[in-house]
PyMOL CGO cylinders between C-alpha atoms (Angstrom):
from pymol import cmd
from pymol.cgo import CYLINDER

trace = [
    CYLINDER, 77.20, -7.07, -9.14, 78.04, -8.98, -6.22, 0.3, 1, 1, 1, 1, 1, 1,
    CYLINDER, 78.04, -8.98, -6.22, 78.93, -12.51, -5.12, 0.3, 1, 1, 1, 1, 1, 1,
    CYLINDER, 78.93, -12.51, -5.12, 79.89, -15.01, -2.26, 0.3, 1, 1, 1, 1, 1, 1,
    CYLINDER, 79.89, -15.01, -2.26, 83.08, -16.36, -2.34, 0.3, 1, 1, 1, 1, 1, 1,
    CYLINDER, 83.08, -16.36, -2.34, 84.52, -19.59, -1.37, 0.3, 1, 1, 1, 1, 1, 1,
    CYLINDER, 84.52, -19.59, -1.37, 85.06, -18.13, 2.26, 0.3, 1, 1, 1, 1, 1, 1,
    CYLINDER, 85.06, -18.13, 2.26, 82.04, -16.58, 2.38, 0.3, 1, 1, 1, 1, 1, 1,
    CYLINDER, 82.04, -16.58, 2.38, 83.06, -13.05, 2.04, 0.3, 1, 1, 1, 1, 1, 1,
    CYLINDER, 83.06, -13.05, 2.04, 81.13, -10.69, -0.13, 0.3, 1, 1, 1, 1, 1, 1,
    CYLINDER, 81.13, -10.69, -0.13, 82.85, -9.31, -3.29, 0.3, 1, 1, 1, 1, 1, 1,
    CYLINDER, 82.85, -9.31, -3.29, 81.28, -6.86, -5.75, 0.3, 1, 1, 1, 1, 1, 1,
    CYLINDER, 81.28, -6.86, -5.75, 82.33, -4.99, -8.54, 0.3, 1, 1, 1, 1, 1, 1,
    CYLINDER, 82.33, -4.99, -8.54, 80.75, -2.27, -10.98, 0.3, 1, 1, 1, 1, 1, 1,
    CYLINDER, 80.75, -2.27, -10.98, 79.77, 1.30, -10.42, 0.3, 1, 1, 1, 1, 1, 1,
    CYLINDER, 79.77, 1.30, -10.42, 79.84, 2.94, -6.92, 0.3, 1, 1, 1, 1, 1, 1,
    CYLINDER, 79.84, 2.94, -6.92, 78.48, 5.93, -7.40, 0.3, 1, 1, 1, 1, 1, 1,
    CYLINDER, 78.48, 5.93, -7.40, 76.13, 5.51, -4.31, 0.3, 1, 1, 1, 1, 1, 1,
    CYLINDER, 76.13, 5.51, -4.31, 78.95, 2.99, -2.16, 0.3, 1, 1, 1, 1, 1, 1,
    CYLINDER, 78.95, 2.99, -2.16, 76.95, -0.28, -3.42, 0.3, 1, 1, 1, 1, 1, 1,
    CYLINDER, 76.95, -0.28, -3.42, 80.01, -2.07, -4.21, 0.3, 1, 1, 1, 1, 1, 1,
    CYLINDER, 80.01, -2.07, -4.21, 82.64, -0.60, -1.48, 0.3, 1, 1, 1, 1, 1, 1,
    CYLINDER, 82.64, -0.60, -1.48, 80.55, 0.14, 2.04, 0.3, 1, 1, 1, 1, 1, 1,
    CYLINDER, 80.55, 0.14, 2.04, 80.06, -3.09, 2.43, 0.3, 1, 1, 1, 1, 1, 1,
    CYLINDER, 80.06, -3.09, 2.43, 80.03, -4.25, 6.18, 0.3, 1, 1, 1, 1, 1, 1,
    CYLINDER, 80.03, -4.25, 6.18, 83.57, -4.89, 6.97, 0.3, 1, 1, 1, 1, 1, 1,
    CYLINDER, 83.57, -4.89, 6.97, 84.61, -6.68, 10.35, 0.3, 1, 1, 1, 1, 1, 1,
    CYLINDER, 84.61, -6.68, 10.35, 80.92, -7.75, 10.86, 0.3, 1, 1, 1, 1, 1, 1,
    CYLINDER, 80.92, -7.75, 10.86, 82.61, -11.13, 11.68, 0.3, 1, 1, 1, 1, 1, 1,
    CYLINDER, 82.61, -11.13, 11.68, 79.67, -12.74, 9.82, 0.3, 1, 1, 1, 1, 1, 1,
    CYLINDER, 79.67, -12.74, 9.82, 79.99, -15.21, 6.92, 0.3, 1, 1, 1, 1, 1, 1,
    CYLINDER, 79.99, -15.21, 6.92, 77.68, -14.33, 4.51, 0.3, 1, 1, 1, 1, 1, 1,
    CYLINDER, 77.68, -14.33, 4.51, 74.77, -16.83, 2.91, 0.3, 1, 1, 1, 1, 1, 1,
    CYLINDER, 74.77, -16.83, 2.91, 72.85, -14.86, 0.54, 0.3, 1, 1, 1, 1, 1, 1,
    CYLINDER, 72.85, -14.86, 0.54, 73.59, -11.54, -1.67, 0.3, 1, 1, 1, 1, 1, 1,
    CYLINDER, 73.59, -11.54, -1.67, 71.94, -9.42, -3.97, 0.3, 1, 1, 1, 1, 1, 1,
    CYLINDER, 71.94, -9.42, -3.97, 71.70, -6.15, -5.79, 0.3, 1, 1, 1, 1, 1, 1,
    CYLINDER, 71.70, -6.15, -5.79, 69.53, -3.16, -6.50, 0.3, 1, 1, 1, 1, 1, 1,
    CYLINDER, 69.53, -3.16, -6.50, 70.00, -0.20, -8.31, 0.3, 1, 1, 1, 1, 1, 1,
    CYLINDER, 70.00, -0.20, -8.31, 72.51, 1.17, -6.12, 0.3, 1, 1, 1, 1, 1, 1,
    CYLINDER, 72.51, 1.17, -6.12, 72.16, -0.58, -3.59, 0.3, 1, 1, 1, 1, 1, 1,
    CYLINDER, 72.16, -0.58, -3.59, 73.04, -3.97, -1.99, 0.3, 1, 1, 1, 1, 1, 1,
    CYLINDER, 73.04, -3.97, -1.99, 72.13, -6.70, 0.59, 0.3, 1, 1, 1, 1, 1, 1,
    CYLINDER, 72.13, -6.70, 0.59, 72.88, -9.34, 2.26, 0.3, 1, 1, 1, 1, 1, 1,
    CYLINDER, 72.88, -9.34, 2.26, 72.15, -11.96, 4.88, 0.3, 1, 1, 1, 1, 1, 1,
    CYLINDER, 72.15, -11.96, 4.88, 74.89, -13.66, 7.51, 0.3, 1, 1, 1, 1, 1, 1,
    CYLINDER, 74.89, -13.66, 7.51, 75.09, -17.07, 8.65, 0.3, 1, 1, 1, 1, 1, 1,
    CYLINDER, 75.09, -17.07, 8.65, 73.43, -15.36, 12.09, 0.3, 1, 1, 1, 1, 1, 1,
    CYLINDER, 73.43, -15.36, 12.09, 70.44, -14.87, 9.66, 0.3, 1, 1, 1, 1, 1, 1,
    CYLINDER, 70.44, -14.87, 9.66, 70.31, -11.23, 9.96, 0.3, 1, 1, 1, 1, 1, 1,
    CYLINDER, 70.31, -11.23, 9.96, 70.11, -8.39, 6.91, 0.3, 1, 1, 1, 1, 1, 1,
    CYLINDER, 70.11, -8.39, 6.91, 72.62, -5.90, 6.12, 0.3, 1, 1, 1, 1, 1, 1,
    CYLINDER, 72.62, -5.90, 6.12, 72.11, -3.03, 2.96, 0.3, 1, 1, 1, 1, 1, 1,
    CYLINDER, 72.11, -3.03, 2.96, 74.30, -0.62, 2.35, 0.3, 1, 1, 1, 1, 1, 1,
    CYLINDER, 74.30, -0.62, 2.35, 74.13, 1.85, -0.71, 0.3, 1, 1, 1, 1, 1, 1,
    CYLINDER, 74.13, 1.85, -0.71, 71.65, 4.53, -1.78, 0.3, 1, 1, 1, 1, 1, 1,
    CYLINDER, 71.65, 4.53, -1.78, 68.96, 4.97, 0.72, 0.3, 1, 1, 1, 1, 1, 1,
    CYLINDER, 68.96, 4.97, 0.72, 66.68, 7.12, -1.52, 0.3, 1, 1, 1, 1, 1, 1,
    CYLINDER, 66.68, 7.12, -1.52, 63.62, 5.40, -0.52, 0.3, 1, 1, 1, 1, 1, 1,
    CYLINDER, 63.62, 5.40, -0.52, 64.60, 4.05, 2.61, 0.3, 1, 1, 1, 1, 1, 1,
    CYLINDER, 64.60, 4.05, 2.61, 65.73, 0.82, 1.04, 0.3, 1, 1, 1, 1, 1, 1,
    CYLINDER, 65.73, 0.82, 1.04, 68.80, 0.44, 3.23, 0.3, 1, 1, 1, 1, 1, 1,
    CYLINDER, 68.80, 0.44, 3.23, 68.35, 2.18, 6.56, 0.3, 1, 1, 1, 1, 1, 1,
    CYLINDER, 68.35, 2.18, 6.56, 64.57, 0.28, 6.88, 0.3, 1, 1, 1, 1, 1, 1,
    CYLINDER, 64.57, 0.28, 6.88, 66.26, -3.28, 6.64, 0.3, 1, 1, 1, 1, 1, 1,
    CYLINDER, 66.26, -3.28, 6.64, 64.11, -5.27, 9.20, 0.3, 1, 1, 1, 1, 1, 1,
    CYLINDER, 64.11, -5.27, 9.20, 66.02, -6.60, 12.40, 0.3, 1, 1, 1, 1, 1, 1,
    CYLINDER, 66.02, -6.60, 12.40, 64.69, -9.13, 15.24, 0.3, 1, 1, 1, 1, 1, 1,
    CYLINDER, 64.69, -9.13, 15.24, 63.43, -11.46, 12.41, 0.3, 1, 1, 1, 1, 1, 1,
    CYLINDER, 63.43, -11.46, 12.41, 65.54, -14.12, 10.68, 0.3, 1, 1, 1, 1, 1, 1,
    CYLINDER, 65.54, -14.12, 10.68, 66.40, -14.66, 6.93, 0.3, 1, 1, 1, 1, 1, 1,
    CYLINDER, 66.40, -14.66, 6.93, 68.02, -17.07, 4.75, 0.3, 1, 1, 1, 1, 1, 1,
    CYLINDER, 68.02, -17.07, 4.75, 67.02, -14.82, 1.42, 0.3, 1, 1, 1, 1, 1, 1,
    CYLINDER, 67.02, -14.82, 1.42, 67.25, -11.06, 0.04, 0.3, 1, 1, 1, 1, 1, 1,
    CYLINDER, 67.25, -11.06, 0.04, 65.96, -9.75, -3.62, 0.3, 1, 1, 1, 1, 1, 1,
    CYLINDER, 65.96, -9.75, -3.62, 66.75, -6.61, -4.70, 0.3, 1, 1, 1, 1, 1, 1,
    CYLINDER, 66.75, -6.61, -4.70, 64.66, -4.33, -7.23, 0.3, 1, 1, 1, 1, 1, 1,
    CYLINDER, 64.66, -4.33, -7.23, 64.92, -0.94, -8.31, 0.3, 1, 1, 1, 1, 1, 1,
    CYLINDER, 64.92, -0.94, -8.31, 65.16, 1.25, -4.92, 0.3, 1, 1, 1, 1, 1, 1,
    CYLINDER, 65.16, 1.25, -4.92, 62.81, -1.41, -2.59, 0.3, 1, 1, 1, 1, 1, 1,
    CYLINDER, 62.81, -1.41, -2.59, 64.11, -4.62, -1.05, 0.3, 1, 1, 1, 1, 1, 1,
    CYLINDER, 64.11, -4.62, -1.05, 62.92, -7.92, 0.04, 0.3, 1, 1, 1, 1, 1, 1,
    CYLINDER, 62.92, -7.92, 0.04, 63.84, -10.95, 2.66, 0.3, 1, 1, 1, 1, 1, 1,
    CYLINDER, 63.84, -10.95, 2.66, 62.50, -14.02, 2.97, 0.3, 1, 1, 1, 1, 1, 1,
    CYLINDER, 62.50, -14.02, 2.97, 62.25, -14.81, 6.59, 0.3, 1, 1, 1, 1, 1, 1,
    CYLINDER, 62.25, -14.81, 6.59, 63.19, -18.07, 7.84, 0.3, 1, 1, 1, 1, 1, 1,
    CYLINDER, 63.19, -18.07, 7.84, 58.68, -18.83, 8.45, 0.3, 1, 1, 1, 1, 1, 1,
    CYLINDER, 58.68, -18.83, 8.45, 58.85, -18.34, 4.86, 0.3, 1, 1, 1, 1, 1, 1,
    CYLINDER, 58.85, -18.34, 4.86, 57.05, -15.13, 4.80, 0.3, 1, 1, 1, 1, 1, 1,
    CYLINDER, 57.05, -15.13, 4.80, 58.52, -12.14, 3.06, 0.3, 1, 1, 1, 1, 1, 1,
    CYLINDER, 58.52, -12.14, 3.06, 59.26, -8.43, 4.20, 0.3, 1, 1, 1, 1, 1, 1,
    CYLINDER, 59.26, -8.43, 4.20, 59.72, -6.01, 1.81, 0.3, 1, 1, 1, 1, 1, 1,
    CYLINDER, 59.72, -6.01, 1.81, 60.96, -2.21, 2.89, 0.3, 1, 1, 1, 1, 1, 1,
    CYLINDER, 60.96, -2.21, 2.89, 61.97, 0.60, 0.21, 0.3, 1, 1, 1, 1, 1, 1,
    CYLINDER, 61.97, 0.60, 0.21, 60.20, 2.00, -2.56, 0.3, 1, 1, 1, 1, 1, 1,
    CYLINDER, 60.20, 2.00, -2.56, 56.27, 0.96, -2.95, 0.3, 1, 1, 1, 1, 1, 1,
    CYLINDER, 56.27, 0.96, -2.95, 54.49, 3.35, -5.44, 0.3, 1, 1, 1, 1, 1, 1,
    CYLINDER, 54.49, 3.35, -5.44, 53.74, -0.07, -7.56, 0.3, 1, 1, 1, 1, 1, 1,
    CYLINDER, 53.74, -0.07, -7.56, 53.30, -2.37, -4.14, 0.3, 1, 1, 1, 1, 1, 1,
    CYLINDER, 53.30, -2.37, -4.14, 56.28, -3.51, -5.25, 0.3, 1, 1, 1, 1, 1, 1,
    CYLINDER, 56.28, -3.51, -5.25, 57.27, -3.55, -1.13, 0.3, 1, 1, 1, 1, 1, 1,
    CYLINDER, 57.27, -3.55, -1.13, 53.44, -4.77, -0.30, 0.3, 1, 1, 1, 1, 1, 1,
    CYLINDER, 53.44, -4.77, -0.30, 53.94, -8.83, -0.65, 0.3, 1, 1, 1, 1, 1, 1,
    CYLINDER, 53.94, -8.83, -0.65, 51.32, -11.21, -0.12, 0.3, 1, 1, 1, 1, 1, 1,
    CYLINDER, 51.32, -11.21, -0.12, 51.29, -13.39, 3.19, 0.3, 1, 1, 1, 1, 1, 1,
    CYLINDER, 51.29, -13.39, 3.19, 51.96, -16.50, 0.73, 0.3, 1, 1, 1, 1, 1, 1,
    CYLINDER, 51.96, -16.50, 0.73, 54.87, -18.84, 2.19, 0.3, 1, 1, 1, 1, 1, 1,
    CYLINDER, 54.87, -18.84, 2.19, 57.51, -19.06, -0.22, 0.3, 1, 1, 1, 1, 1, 1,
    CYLINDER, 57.51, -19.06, -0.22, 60.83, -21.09, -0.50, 0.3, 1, 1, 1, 1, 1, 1,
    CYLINDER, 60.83, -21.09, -0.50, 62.47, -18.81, -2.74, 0.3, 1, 1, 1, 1, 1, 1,
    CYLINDER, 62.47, -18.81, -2.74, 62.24, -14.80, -3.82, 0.3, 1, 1, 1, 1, 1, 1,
    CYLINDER, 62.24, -14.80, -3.82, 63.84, -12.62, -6.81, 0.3, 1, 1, 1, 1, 1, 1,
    CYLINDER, 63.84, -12.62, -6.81, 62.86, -9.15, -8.02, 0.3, 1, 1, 1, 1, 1, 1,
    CYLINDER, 62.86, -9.15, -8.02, 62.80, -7.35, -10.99, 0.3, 1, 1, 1, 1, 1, 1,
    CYLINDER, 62.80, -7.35, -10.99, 62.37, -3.07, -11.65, 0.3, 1, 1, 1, 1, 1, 1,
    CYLINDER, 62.37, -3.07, -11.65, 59.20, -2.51, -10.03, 0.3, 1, 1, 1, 1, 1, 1,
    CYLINDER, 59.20, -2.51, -10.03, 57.51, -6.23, -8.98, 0.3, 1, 1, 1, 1, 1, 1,
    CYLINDER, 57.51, -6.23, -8.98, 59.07, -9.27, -7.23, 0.3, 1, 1, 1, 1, 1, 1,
    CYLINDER, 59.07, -9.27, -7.23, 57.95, -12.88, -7.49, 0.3, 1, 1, 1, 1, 1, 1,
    CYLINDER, 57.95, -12.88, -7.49, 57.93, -16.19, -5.14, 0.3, 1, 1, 1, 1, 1, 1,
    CYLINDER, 57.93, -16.19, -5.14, 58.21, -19.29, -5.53, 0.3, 1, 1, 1, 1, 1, 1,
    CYLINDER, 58.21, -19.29, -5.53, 56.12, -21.57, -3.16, 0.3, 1, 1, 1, 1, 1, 1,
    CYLINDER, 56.12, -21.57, -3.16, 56.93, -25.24, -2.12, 0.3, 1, 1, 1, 1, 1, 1,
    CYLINDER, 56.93, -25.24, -2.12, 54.42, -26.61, -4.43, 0.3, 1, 1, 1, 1, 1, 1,
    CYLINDER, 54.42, -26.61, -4.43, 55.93, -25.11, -7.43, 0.3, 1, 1, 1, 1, 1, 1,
    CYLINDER, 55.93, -25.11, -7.43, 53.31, -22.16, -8.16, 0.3, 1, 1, 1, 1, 1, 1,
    CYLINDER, 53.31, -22.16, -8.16, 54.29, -18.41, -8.73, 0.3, 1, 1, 1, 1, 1, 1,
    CYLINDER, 54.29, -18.41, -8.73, 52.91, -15.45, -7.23, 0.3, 1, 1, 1, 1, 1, 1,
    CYLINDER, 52.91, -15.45, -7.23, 54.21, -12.03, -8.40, 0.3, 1, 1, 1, 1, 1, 1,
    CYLINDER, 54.21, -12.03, -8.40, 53.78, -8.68, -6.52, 0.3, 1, 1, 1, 1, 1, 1,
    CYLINDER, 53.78, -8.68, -6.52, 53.79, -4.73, -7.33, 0.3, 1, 1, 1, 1, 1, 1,
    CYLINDER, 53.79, -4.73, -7.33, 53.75, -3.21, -10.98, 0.3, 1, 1, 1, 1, 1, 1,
    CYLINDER, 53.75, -3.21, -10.98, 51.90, -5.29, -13.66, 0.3, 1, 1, 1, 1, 1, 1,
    CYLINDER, 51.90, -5.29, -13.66, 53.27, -3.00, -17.06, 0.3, 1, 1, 1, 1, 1, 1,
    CYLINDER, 53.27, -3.00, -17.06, 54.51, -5.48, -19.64, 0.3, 1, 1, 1, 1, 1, 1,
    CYLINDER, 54.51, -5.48, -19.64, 52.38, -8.30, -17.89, 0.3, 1, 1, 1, 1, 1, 1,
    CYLINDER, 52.38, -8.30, -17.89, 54.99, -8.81, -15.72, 0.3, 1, 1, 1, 1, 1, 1,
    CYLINDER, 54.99, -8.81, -15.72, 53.23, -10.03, -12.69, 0.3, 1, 1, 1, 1, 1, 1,
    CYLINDER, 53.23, -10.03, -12.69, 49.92, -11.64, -14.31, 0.3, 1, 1, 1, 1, 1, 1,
    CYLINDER, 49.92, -11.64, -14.31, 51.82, -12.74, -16.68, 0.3, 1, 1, 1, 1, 1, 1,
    CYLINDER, 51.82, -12.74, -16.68, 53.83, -15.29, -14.73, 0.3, 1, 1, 1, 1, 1, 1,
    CYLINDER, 53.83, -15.29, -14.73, 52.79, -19.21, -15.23, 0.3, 1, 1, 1, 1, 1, 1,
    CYLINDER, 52.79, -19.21, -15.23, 50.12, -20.40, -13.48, 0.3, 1, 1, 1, 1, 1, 1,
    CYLINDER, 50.12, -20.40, -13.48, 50.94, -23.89, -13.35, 0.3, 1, 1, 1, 1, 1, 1,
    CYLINDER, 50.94, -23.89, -13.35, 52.60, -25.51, -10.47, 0.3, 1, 1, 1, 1, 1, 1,
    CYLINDER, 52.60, -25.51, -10.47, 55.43, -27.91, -10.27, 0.3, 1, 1, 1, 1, 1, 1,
    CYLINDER, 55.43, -27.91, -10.27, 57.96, -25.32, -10.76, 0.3, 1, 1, 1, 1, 1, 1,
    CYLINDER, 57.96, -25.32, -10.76, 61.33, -25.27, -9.50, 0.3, 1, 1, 1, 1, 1, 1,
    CYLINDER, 61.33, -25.27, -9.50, 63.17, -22.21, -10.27, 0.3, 1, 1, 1, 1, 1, 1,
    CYLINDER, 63.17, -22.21, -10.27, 62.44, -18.44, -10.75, 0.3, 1, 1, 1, 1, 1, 1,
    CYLINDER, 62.44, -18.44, -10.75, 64.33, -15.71, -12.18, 0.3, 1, 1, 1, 1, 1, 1,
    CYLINDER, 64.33, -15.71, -12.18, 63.13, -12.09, -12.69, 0.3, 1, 1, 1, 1, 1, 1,
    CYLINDER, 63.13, -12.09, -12.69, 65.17, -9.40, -14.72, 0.3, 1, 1, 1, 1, 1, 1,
    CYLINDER, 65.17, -9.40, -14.72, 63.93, -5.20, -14.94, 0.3, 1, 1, 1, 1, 1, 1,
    CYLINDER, 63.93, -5.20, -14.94, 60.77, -6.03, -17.10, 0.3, 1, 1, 1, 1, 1, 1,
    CYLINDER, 60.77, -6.03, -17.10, 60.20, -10.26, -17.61, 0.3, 1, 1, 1, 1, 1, 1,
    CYLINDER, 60.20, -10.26, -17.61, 60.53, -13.16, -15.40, 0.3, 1, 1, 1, 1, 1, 1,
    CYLINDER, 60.53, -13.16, -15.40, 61.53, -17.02, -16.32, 0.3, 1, 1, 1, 1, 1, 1,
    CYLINDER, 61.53, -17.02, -16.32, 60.56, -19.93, -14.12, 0.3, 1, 1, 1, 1, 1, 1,
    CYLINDER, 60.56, -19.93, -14.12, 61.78, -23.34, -14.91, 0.3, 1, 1, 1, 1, 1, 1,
    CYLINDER, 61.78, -23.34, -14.91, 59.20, -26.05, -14.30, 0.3, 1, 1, 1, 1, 1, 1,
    CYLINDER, 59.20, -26.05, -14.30, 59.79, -30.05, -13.40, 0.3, 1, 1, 1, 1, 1, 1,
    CYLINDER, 59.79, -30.05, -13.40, 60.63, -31.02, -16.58, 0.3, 1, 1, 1, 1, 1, 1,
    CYLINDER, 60.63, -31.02, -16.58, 63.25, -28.63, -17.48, 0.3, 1, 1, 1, 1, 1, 1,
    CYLINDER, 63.25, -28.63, -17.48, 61.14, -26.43, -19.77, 0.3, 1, 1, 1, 1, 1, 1,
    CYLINDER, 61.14, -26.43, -19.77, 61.44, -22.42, -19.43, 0.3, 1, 1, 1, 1, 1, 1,
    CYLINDER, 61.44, -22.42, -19.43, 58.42, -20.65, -19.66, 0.3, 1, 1, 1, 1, 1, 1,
    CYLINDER, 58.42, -20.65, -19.66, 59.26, -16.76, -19.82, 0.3, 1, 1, 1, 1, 1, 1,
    CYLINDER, 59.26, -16.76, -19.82, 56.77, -13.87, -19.46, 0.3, 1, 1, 1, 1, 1, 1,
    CYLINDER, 56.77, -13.87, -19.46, 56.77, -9.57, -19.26, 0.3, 1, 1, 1, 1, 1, 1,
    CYLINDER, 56.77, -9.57, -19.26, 58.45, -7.34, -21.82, 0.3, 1, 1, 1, 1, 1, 1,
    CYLINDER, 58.45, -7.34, -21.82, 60.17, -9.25, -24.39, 0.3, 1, 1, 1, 1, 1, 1,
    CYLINDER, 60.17, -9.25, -24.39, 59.81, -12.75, -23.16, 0.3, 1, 1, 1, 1, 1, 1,
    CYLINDER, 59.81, -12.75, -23.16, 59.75, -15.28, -26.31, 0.3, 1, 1, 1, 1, 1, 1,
    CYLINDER, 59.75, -15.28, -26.31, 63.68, -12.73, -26.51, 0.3, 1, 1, 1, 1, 1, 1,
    CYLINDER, 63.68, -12.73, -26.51, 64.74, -12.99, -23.13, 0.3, 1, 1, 1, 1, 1, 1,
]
cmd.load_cgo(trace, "trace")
């Protein structure tokens, strides 16, 4: 895993088999805003907005990280990545036999991926799920609006709405 710490470096921890916790971009001079991982693989976005992966590149999912555009976001799945520019669309690079890196042109405020799908959240609340549907995992999402969180793990996704209620779906989801 991977965090931000309180002066915005990046710090992660785990197996590094493929250099996802140690290559990380050192004397970038860039704080960092956002972080996530894959895999074996990690990215993350600076304060300048830009995207930096480093890790297994299998599927292209580090050496294709987009540059000229500007992100506040990154969601990692299982050998693709995504960014949520800062016009709210999202780029996705990496893997794609599911469509997993094929995302809608939906504006979304927030982005999270799971194994082989990733999901948005737009600014009204409503869900909209991309790539590999097994275990319901994309149609499966709520189809309400109104809500104001997402979360996706390999196989199920959890959104919480308004009110405070969780509403999980995919593999497992009355367990997860």
């Amino acid at each position: 895993g991977c965090l931000i710490d309180g002066d915005e470096d990046i710090l992660c921890w785990g197996a590094d088999d493929e250099g996802q916790v140690s290559d990380i971009p050192s004397g970038s001079g860039y704080d960092w805003v956002s972080v996530s991982t894959g895999q074996a693989h990690s990215c993350g976005v600076t304060d300048e907005k830009y995207v930096w992966c480093w890790g297994w590149d299998h599927q292209l999912q580090v050496s294709d990280a987009p540059n000229g555009a500007k992100y506040t976001q990154v969601a990692l799945g299982d050998q693709f990545s995504c960014a949520l520019a800062t016009t709210s669309r999202v780029d996705c690079w990496g893997r794609n036999d599911a469509d997993q890196s094929s995302p809608p042109s939906t504006r979304f405020d927030t982005i999270d991926a799971g194994f082989e799908f990733a999901c948005g959240l737009t600014s009204d609340g409503e869900i909209e799920c991309w790539g590999s549907d097994s275990f319901s995992k994309r149609d499966g999402a709520p189809t309400t609006a109104n809500n104001t969180a997402i979360a996706l793990g390999s196989y199920h996704g959890c959104a919480i709405d308004e009110n405070g209620e969780i509403d999980c779906w995919g593999c497992s989801a009355s367990n997860s």
